[in-house]
C-alpha positions as CSV (number, residue, x, y, z in Angstrom):
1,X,-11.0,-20.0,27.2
2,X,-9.4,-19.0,23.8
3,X,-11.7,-18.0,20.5
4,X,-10.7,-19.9,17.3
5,X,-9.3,-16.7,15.4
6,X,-6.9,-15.3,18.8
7,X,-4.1,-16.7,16.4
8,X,-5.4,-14.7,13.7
9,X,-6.3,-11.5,15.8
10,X,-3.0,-12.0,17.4
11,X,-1.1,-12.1,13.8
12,X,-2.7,-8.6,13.1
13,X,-1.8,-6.9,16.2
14,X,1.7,-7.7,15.4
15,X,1.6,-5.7,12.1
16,X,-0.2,-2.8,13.6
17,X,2.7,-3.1,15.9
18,X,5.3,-3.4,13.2
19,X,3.3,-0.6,11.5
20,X,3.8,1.6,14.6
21,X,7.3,1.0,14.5
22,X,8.0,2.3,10.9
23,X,6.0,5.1,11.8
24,X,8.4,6.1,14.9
25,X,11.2,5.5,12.6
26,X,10.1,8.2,9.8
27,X,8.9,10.2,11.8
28,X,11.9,12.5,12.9
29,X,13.5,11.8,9.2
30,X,10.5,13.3,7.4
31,X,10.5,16.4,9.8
32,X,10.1,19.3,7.1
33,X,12.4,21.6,9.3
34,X,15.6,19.1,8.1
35,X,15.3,19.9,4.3
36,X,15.0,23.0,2.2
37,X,14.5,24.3,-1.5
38,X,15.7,26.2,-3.4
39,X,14.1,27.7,-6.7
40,X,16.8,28.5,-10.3
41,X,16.1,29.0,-14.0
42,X,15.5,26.0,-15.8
43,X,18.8,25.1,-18.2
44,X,16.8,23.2,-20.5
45,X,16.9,25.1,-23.8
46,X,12.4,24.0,-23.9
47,X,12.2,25.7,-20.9
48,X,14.6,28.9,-20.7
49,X,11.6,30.8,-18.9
50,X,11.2,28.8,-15.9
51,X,11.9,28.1,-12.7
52,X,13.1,25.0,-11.2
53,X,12.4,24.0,-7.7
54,X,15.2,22.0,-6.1
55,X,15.5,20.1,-2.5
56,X,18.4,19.5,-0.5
57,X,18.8,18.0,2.8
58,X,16.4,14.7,1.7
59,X,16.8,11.6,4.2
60,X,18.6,8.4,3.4
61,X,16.8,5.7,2.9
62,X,17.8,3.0,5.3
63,X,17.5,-0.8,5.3
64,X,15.9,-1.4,8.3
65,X,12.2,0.5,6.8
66,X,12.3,-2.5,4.5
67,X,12.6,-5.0,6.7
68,X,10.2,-3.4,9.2
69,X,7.8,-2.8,6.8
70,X,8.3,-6.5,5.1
71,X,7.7,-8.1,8.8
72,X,4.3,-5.8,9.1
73,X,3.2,-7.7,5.7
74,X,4.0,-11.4,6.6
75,X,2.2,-10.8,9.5
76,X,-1.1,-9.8,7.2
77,X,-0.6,-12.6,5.1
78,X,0.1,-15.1,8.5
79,X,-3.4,-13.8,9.5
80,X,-5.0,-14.5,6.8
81,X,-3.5,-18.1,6.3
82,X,-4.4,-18.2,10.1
83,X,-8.0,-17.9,8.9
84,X,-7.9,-20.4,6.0
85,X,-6.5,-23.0,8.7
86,X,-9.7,-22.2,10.9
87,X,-12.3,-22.3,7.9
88,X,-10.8,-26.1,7.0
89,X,-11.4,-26.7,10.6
90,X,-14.8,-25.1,10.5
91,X,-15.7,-26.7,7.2
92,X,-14.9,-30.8,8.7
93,X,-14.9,-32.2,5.9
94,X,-11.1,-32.1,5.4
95,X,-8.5,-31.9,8.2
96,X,-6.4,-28.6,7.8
97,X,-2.4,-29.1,7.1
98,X,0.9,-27.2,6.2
99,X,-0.5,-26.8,3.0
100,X,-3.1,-24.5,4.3
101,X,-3.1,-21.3,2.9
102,X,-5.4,-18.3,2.3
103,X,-6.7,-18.2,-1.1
104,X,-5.9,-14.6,-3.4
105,X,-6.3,-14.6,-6.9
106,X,-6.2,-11.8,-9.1
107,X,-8.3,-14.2,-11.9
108,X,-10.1,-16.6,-11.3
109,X,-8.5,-20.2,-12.1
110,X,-8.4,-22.2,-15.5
111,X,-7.3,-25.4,-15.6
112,X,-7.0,-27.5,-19.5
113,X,-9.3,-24.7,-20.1
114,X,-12.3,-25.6,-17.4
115,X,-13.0,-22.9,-14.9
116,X,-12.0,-24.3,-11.5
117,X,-13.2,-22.8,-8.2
118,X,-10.7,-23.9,-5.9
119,X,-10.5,-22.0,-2.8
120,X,-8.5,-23.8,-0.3
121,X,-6.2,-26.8,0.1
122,X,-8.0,-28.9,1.5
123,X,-10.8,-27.6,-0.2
124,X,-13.5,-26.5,1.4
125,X,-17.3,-28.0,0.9
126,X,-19.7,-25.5,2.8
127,X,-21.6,-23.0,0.8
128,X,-21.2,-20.0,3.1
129,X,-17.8,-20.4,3.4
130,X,-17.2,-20.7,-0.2
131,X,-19.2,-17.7,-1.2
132,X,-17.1,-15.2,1.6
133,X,-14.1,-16.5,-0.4
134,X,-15.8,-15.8,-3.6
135,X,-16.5,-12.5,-3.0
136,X,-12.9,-11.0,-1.6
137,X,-10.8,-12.4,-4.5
138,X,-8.9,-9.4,-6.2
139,X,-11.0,-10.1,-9.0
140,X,-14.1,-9.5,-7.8
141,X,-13.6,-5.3,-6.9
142,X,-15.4,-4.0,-9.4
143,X,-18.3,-6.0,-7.2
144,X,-17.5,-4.8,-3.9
145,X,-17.2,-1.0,-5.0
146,X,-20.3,-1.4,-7.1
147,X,-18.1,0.6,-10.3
148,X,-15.7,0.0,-13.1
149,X,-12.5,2.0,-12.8
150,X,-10.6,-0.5,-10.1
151,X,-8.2,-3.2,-11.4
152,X,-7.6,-6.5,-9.3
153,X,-4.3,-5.0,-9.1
154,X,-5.0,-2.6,-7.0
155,X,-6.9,-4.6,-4.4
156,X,-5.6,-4.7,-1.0
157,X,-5.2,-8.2,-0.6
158,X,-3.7,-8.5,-4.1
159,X,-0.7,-6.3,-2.8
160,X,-0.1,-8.0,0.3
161,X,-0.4,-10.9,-1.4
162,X,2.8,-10.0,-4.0
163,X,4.8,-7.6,-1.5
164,X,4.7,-10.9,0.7
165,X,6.5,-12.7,-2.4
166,X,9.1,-10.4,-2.7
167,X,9.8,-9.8,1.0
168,X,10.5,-13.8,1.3
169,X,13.2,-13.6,-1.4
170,X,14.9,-10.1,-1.2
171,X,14.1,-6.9,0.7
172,X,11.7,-4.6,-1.4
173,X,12.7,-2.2,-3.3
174,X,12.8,0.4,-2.4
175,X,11.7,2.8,0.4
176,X,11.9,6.0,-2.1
177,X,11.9,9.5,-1.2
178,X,9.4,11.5,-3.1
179,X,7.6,14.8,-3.1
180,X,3.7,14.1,-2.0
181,X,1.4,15.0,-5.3
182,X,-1.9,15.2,-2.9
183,X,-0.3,18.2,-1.6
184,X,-0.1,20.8,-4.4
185,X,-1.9,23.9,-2.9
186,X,0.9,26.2,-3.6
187,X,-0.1,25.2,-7.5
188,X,-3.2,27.5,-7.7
189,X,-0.5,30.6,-7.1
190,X,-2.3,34.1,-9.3
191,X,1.4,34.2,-10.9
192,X,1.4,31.4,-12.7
193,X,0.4,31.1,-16.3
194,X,1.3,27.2,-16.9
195,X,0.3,24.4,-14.8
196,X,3.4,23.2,-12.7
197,X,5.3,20.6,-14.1
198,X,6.4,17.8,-11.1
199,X,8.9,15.9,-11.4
200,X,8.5,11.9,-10.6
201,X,11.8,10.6,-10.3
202,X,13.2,9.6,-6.7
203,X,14.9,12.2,-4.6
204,X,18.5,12.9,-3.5
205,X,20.2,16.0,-2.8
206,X,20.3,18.3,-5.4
207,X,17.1,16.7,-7.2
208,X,14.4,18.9,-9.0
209,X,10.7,18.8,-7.6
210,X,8.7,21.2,-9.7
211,X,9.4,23.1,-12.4
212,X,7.2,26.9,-12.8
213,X,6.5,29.7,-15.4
214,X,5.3,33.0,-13.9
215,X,4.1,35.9,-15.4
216,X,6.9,38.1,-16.2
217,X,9.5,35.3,-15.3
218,X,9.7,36.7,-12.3
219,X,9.1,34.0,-9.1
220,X,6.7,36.3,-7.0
221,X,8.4,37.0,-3.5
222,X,5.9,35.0,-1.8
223,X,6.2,32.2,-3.9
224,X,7.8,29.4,-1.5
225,X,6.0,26.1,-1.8
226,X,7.8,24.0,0.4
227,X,6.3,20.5,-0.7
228,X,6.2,17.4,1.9
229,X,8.6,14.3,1.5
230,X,6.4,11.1,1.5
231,X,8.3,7.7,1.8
232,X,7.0,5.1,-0.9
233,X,7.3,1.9,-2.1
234,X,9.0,0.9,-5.9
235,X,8.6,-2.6,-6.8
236,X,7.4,-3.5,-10.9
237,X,4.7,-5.4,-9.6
238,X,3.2,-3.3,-7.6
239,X,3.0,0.1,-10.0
240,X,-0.2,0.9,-7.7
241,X,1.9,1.8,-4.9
242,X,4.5,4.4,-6.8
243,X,2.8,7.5,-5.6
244,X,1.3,6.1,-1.8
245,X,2.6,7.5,1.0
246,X,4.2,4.0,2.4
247,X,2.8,4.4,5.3
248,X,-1.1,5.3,4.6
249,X,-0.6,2.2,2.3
250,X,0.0,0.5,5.6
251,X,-3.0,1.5,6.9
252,X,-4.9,0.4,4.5
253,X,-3.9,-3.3,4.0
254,X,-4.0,-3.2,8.2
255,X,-7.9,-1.9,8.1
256,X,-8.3,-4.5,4.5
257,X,-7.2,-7.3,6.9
258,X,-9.5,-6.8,9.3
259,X,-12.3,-6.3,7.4
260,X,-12.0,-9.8,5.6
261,X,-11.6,-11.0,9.1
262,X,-14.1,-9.1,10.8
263,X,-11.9,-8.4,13.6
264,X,-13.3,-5.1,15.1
265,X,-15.1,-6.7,17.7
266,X,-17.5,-9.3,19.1
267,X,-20.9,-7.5,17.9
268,X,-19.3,-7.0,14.1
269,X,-21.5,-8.7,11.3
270,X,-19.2,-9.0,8.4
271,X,-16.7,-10.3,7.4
272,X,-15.6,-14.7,8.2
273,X,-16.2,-13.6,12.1
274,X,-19.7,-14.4,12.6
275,X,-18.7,-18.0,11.3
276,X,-17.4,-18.5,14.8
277,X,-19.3,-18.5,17.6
């Protein structure tokens, strides 16, 4: 006997599988034994007493992360419309169609300047069902973390929502190589009397990372901070994203998915999966 969300449940096992697969890819290219650095004096006349930290050996980004990561997020979104399809159905008042769709909104909508609470098309009548809907919109995260300081931007859904966009018409861009900024243990070094300076522009061979000023401009002998390469995401849209590992990212619209589902497992109480028996 099948449930009413195995499509949807099935749609997110193929982007944890997609997922899985842009991990194996990176994997061996991020290996930290494949590039080095390599520290020189700064040649900018503002900064003729410091060092420079530079990397060579950084991987090429390749095509085929893009598309493998752009299949992992039209499977997230496919869920989710998967799940709009089956609360139409749920609802009976309207019959669900190709016009289906999963409802994100970063605002909510204004139409001839009346505020509109449209969640689906068909729309959808029942109460409970309306109110889940209400309260995963992008817009409504300062609500769900309880505290200001979170933009709808930023929301989960939000970004799969736009990175979905983009992957239909062109391949995101791009997979960039950067140095990881969580990882900056090496700055707390005794010989250093300025904070280090990192640099945020994407990485090649050659590229600086970090630029240093020690006491007595000398780089202390066991000064060798050998930051990790993290692979990320640069698309206009989604400035959120710059500085995320690609792959944590991932993770987290995977685990956003199922929470908005409620797809952990028969007992779970939250979520649109108790609307299903």
């Amino acid at each position: 006997m099948t449930h009413p969300l195995d499509g949807v449940l099935g749609k997110i096992e193929r982007a944890e599988a997609h997922a899985a697969e842009l991990m194996a890819a990176l994997k061996p290219v991020l290996d930290p034994n494949l590039y080095r650095f390599a520290f020189e004096l700064d040649s900018e006349p503002d900064y003729h007493d410091w060092h420079v930290l530079r990397v060579w050996g950084v991987p090429e980004v390749k095509r085929e992360w893009s598309l493998i990561a752009g299949d992992c997020i039209h499977n997230l979104q496919s869920a989710l419309d998967h799940l709009a399809y089956r609360l139409v159905e749920l609802d009976g008042a309207n019959p669900p169609g190709t016009v289906t769709y999963f409802p994100i909104k970063k605002a909510p909508s204004y139409e001839k300047g009346r505020k509109v609470k449209k969640y689906t098309e068909p729309e959808i009548v029942r109460a409970d069902i309306r109110q889940l809907l209400e309260e995963v919109q992008p817009y409504n995260i300062v609500n769900r973390f309880g505290f200001d300081g979170f933009e709808p931007e930023q929301d989960w859904l939000w970004l799969i929502h736009r990175l979905d966009i983009i992957d239909k018409h062109r391949l995101m861009l791009f997979l960039a190589c950067v140095p990881d900024p969580n990882d900056l243990m090496w700055a707390a070094h005794p010989a250093l009397i300025e904070p280090p300076q990192l640099f945020t522009s994407v990485l090649k061979d050659g590229s600086p990372v970090a630029r240093f000023k020690f006491s007595g401009g000398q780089k202390p002998v066991d000064f060798n901070p050998c930051p990790p390469i993290q692979i990320t995401l640069s698309e206009l849209e989604t400035p959120w994203l710059d500085w995320w590992d690609f792959q944590n990212a991932l993770g987290h619209m995977i685990g956003r998915v199922k929470e908005v589902v409620g797809s952990n497992g028969p007992l779970v109480k939250s979520g649109f999966r108790p609307l299903f028996p």
